[in-house]
VOGU-3710 file (C-alpha; in Angstrom, 3 decimals, decimal comma):
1> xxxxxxxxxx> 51,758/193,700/98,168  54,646/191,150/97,175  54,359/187,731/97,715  57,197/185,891/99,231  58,001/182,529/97,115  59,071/180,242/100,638  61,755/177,280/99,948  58,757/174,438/100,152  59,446/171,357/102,379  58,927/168,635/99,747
11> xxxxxxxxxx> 59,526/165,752/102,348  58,277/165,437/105,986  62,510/164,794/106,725  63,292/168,014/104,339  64,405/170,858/106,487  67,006/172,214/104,036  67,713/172,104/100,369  69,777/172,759/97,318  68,157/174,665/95,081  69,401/173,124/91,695
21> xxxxxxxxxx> 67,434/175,152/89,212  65,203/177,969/88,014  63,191/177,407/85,741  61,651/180,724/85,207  63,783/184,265/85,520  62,829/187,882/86,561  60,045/189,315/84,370  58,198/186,339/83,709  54,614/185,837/84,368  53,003/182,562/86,009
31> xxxxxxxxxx> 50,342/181,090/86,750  49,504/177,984/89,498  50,588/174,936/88,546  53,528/176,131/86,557  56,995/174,755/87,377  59,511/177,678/89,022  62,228/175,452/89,855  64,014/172,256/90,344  65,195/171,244/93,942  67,283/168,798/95,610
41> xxxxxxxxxx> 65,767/167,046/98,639  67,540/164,826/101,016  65,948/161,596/99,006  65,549/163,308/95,237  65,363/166,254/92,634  61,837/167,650/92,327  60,215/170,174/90,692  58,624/173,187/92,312  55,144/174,083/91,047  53,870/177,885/91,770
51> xxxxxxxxxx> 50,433/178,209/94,234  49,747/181,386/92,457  49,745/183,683/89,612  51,937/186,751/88,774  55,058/188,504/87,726  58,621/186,899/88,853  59,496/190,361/90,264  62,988/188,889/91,910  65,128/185,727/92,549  66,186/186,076/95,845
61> xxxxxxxxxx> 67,993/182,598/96,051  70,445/181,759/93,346  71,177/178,473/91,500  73,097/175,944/93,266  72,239/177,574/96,427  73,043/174,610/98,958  71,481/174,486/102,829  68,690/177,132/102,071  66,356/176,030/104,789  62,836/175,065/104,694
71> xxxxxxxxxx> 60,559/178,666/104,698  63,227/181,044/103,057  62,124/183,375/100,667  63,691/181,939/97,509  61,794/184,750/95,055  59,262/187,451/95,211  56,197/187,377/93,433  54,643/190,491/91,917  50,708/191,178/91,521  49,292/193,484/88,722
81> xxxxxxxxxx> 50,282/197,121/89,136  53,516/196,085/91,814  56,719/196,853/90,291  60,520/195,611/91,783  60,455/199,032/93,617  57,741/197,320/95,938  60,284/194,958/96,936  61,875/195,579/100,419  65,651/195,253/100,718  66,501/192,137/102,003
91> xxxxxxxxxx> 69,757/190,788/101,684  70,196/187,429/99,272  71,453/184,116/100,856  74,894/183,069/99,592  75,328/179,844/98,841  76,920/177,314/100,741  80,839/177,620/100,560  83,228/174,828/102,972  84,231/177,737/104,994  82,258/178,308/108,036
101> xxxxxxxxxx> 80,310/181,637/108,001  81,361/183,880/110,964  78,448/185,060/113,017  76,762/187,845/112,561  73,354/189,593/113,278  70,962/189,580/110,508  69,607/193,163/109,538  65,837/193,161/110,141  64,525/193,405/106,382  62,997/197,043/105,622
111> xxxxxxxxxx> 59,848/197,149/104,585  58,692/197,679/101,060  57,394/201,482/100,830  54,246/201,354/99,033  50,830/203,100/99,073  48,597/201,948/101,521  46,759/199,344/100,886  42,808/198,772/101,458  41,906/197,292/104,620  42,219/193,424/104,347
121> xxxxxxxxxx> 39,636/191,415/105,733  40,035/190,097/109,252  39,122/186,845/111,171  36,680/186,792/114,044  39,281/187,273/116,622  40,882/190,511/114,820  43,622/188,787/112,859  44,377/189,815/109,350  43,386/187,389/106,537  46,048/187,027/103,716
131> xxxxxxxxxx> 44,542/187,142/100,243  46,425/187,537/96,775  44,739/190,438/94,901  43,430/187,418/91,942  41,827/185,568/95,197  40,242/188,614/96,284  38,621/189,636/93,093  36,857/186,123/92,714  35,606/185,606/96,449  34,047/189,688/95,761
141> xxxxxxxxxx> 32,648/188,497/92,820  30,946/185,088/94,297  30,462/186,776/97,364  32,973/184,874/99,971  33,741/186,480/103,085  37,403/185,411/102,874  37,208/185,228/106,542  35,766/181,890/106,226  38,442/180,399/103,697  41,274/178,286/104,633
151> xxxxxxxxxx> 44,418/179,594/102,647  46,584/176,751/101,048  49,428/178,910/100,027  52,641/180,147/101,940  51,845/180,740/105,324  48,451/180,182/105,010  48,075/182,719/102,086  44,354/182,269/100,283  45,061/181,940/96,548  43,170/181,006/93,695
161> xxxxxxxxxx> 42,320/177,506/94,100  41,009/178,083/97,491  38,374/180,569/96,656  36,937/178,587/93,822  36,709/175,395/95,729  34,868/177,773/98,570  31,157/178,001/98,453  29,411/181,762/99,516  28,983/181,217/103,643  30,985/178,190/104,153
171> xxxxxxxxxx> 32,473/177,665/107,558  35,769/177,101/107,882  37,019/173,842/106,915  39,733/172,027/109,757  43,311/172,302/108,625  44,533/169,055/107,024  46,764/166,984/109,084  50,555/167,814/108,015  53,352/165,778/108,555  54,942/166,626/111,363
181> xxxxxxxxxx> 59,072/167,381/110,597  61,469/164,755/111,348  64,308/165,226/113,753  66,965/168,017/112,835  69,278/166,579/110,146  72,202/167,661/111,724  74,296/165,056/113,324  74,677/166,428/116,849  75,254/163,933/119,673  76,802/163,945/122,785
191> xxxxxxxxxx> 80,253/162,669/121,448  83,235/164,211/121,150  83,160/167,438/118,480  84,287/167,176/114,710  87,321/169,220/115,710  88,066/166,963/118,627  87,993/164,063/116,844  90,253/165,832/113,740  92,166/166,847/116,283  92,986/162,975/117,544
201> xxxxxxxxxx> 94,097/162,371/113,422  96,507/165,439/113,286  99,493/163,988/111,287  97,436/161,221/109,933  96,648/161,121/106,291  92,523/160,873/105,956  90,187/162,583/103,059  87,453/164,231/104,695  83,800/163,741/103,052  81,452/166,372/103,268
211> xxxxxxxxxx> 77,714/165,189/104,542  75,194/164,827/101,762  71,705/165,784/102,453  70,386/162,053/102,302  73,426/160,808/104,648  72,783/163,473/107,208  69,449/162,582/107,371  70,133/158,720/107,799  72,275/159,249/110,639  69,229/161,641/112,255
221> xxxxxxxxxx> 66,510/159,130/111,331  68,616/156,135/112,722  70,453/157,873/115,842  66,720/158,796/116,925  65,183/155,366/116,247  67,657/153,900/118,290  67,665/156,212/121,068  64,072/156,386/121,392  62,540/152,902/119,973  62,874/150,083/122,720
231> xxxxxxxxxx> 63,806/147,372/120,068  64,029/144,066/120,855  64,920/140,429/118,536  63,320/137,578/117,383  65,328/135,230/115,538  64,081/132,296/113,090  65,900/129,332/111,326  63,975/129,269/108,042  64,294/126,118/105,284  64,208/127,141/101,478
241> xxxxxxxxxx> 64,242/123,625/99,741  61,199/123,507/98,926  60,533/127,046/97,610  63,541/127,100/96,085  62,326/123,820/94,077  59,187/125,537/93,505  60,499/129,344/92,356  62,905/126,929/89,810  59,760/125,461/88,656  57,761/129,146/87,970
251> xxxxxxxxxx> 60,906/130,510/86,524  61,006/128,366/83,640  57,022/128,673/83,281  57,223/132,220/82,835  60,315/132,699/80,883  58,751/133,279/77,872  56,866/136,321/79,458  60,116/137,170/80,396  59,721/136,899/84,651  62,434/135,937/86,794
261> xxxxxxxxxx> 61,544/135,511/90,441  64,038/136,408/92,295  64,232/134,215/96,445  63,299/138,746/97,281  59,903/138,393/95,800  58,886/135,269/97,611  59,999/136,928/100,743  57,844/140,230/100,509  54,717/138,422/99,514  55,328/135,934/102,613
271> xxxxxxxxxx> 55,426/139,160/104,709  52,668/140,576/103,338  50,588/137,683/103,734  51,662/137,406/107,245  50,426/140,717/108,493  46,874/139,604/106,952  47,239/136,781/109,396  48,618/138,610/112,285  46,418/141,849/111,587  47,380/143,339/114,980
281> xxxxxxxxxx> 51,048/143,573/114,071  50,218/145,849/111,047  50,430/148,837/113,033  52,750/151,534/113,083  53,272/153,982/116,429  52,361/157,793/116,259  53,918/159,092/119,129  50,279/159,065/121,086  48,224/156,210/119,303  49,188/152,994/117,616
291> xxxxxxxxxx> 47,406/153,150/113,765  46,720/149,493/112,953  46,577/149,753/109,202  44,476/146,806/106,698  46,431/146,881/103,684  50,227/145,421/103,620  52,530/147,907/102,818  55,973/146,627/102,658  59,231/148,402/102,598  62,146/147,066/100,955
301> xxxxxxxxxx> 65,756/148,766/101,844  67,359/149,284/98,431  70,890/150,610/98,567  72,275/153,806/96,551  75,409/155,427/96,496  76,057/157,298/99,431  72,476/155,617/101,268  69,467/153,928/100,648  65,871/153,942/100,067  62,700/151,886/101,612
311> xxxxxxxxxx> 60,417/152,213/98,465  56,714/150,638/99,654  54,774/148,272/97,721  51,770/148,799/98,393  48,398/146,400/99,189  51,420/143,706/98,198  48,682/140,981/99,942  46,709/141,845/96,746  49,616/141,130/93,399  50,777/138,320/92,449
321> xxxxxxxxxx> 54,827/137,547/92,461  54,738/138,438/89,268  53,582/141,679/90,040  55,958/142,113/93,066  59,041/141,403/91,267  57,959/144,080/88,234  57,051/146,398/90,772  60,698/145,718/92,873  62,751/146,135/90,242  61,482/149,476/88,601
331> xxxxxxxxxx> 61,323/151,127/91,926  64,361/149,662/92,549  65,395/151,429/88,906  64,288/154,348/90,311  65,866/154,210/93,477  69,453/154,327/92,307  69,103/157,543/89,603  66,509/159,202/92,418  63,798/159,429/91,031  61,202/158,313/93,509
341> xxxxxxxxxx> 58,389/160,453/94,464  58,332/160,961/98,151  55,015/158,902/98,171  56,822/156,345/97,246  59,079/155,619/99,710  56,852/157,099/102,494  54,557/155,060/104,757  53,902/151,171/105,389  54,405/149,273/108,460  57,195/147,009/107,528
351> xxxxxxxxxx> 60,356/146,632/105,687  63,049/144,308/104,663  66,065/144,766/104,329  68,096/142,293/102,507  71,783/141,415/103,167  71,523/137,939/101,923  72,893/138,767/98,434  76,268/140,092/100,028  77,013/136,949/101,957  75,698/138,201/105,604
361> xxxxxxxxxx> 74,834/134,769/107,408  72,284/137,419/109,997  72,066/140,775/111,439  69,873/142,837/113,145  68,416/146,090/111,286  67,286/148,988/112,561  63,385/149,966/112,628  62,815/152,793/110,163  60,445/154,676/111,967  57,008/154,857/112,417
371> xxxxxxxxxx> 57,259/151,409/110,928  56,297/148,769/113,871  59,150/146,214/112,831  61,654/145,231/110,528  63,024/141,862/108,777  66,529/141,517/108,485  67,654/138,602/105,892  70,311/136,613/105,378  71,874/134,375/103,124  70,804/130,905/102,429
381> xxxxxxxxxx> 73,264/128,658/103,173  73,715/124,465/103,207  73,395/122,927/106,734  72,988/120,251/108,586  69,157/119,702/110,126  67,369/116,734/111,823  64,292/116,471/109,729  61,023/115,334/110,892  61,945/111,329/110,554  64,744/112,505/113,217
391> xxxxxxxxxx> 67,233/111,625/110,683  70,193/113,957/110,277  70,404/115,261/106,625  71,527/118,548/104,432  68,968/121,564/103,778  69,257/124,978/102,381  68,806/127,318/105,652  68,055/131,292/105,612  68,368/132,952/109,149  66,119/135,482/109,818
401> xxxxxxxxxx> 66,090/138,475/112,226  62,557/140,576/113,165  63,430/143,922/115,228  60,529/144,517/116,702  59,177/148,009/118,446  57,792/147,164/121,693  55,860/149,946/122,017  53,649/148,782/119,393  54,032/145,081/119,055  54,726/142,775/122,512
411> xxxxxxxxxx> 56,877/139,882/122,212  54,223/136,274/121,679  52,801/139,189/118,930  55,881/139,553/117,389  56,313/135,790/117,679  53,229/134,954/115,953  54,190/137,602/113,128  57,606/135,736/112,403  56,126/132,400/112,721  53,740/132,924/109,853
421> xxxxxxxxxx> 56,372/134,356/107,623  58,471/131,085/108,453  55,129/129,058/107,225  54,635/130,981/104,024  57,930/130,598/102,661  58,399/127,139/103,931  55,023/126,226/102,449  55,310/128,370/98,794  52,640/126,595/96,810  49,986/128,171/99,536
431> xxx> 50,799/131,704/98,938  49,143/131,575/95,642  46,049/129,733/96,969
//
């Protein structure tokens, strides 16, 4: 019968997208692995690969479609000997329009009036198993009960990939662990409603700007981490003289390879370094169980138009600055035209996030969850210190902010975390020892 081609979450925070894109049209024949369409996350634009092979009997979803949700049927894909008359009548989704749709009750689809089918194979406890007619034909020919296959298609659908990777009597292999989908992207709160608060405006001249996929999930993200994260602050006073002497002195070494360290790149490998010497505050909360994780996997906030991105370097402990800062700035690239890969801007157990550059003396960020704490920097400024002769003199001074999850990380732990990021970058020279 016809396959159902499902709008694919391409992001654990994806719950609706824009479909930007086809890439095939009706009639055309595919096979897995070819690309069907381009679609806008709420991070990026990615491509769409097919899971199986057949005939594009209909595009259900049209181009520029906006708010199609996660598990639509976008198109409907035809086996050998299926024709469009298989196709039940279901009626296409309309794109998104700035009027708001009245409500309605959705006609149940019919369904498609074909021949019956032979019996599909069924599980142990009676339920059907879900096969494309390709998938069948191999497991009959290396003798799979299909029974025993674990379908990686939509909705669980066995297709061609997971037959041949199937040996004859395998059990069945455990499910692998999913993401489980962030909070709703939609903004709702316990505040006054949008047409309350328009309402308070009447007569007021204002532009109002529609929510972006990206900004609605920021404000879902964040609203959730701080209603549900018991954050708390540590604050350090942190001296740059003498990595500031020392970046000067690496700058002009490597300029003929042109490398510029940038103050950024001394700060993420000082983190990194830190949560090899603090391994317990590596860890990241997962709603039952703390995951205390080896390598250093450091986020950096990078801002975009309209939001930002926490790109990860990962095992940062490992590279050299010079590596850090090539790394940085091509995700950084990347960042601003969107085109990051969702694994890379998903996971680690730390960020940064960087204000410095703008002239913010200190501030306290919010924890991007699951991440177990965040650095907030600011800008290095001249002050007055008492140095260690007890004299009073001038020094560079960067003030420093870690928001901490206490759920994951108590507060001498968080202490002794921000501590040895204060020693790195007061001490440069022994980061490269």
């Amino acid at each position: 019968m016809p396959t159902e081609i499902l709008m694919p979450a391409l992001s654990p925070t994806m719950e609706e997208g824009t479909l930007a894109k086809w890439l095939v049209k009706e009639g055309d024949t595919v096979s897995a692995g070819d690309l069907l369409a381009e679609i806008e996350t709420d991070k990026a634009t990615m491509e769409f690969e097919a899971v199986d092979e057949g005939i594009v009997g209909k595009i259900i979803v049209a181009e520029g479609s906006e708010g199609v949700k996660v598990n639509t049927p976008i198109a409907v894909l035809l086996q050998d000997g299926e024709s469009a008359d298989d196709i039940g009548a279901a009626p296409a989704p309309k794109a998104a329009s700035s009027e708001a749709p009245k409500a309605e009750a959705s006609p149940a689809p019919v369904a498609a009036q074909a021949a019956p089918a032979p019996a599909a194979p069924a599980t142990a406890d009676g339920s059907r198993v879900f096969a494309s007619p390709l998938a069948r034909r191999i497991a009959k020919e290396k003798g799979l009960d299909l029974s025993q296959v674990k379908g990686s298609g939509p909705k669980g659908r066995i297709v061609k990939a997971d037959v041949e990777a199937a040996k004859p009597g395998a059990a069945p292999t455990a499910a692998p662990a999913t993401a489980s989908s962030a909070a709703s992207a939609t903004t709702a709160s316990s505040g006054p409603s949008a047409d309350m608060v328009a309402r308070m405006y009447t007569g007021r001249e204002y532009e109002e700007i529609k929510l972006d996929g990206m900004r609605k999930t920021i404000a879902a993200r964040l609203g959730e981490a701080k209603q549900t994260i018991p954050h708390f602050y540590l604050r350090r006073d942190i001296q740059l003289d003498a990595l500031l002497k020392f970046r000067s002195q690496l700058n002009k070494q490597l300029e003929s390879r042109g490398v510029k360290l940038s103050v950024n790149d001394f700060i993420i490998k000082a983190c990194a370094l830190a949560l090899q010497q603090v391994p317990d505050a590596n860890a990241v909360w997962a709603g039952d169980r703390i995951l205390k994780l080896k390598p250093s996997d450091v986020a950096v906030a990078v801002a975009i138009e309209g939001g930002l991105f926490t790109p990860v370097l990962r095992d940062a402990e490992q590279k050299s600055l010079s590596t850090l800062s090539a790394q940085m700035k091509d995700l950084a690239t990347r960042a601003r035209d969107r085109k990051l890969s969702p694994e890379e801007y998903q996971g680690g157990s730390f960020a940064i996030s960087n204000l410095g550059m703008f002239g913010i003396d200190n501030f306290d960020a919010v924890i991007n969850p699951p991440h177990g704490a965040i650095l907030a920097v600011g800008a290095g400024v001249k002050k007055p210190v008492v140095n260690e002769a007890g004299e009073l003199a001038v020094a560079t001074v960067m003030s420093v902010t870690l928001s901490v999850d206490h759920r994951v990380i108590d507060g001498a732990l968080g202490a002794a975390l921000l501590t040895a990021i204060k020693e790195n970058l007061e001490n440069p020279v022994a980061m490269l020892a």
